[in-house]
N, C-alpha and C positions, 0 to 999 in steps of 0.2 A: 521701682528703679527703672529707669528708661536708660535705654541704648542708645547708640549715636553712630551710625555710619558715618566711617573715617573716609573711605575711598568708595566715592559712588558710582565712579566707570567699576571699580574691583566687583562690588556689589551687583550692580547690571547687568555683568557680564556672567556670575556666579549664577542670578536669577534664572537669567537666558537660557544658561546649561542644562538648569535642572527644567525647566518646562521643557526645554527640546527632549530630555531624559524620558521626562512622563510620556510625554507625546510619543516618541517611539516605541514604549512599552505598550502602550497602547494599541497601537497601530499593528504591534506584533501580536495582540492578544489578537485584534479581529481579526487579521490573514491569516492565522494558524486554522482559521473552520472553512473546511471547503465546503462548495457549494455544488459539487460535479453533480451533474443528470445523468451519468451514466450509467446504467443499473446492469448487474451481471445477469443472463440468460444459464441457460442450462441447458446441453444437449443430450439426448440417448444414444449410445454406442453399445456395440455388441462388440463382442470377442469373436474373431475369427479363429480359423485354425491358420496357425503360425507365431501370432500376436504374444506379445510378453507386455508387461508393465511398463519397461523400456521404452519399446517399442513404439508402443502406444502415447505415453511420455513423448519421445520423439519426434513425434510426429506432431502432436500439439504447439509443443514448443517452436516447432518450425512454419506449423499451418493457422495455428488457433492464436487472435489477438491478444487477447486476454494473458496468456503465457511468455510473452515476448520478452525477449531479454531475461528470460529466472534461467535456474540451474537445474538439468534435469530431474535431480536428485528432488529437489524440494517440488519439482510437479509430482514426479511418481508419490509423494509421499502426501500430496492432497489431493491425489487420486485415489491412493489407498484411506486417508481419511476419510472422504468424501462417501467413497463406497462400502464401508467398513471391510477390508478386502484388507486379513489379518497376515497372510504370508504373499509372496509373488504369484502363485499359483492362480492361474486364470482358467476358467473351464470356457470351451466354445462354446458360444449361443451366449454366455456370461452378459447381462446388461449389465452398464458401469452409464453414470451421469458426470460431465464431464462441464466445468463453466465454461464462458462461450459469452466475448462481449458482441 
């Protein structure tokens, strides 16, 4: 059984669509993988006497690249992951590693 294209601008135009279609799925598939050079560092810090989680939080967020723009909540809490640092509790002398673009 053969078909017959009734409306061949209707047709053209339907084609067009769906290659423009693919093409941008496409196109989406490859800009979704980045390709950044930027690799995290890692710095040593110690705990002073005075310093809290906060604090220390704080200060990153305001000084440290890598932290810009987050909430201080979610630094202090991949600080504590990072460190495995199970309550707030900081001892002085305390090393803590801390990323660092």
């Amino acid at each position: 059984m053969k078909m017959k294209i009734v409306n061949k601008k209707k047709f053209l135009r339907s084609m067009m669509m769906l290659i423009g279609l693919v093409i941008l799925i496409v196109l989406g598939l490859i800009t979704t993988t980045t390709y950044s050079k930027t690799e995290i560092g890692y710095k040593e810090d110690y705990v002073l006497k005075g310093d809290t989680l906060w604090s220390i939080a704080e200060q990153e967020v305001n000084q440290n690249e890598y932290y810009k723009n987050k909430d201080i909540r979610e630094v202090m809490y991949e600080i504590r992951q990072l460190n495995h640092i199970t309550n707030d509790n900081l001892e002085i002398g305390q090393k803590i590693i801390i990323p660092n673009l």
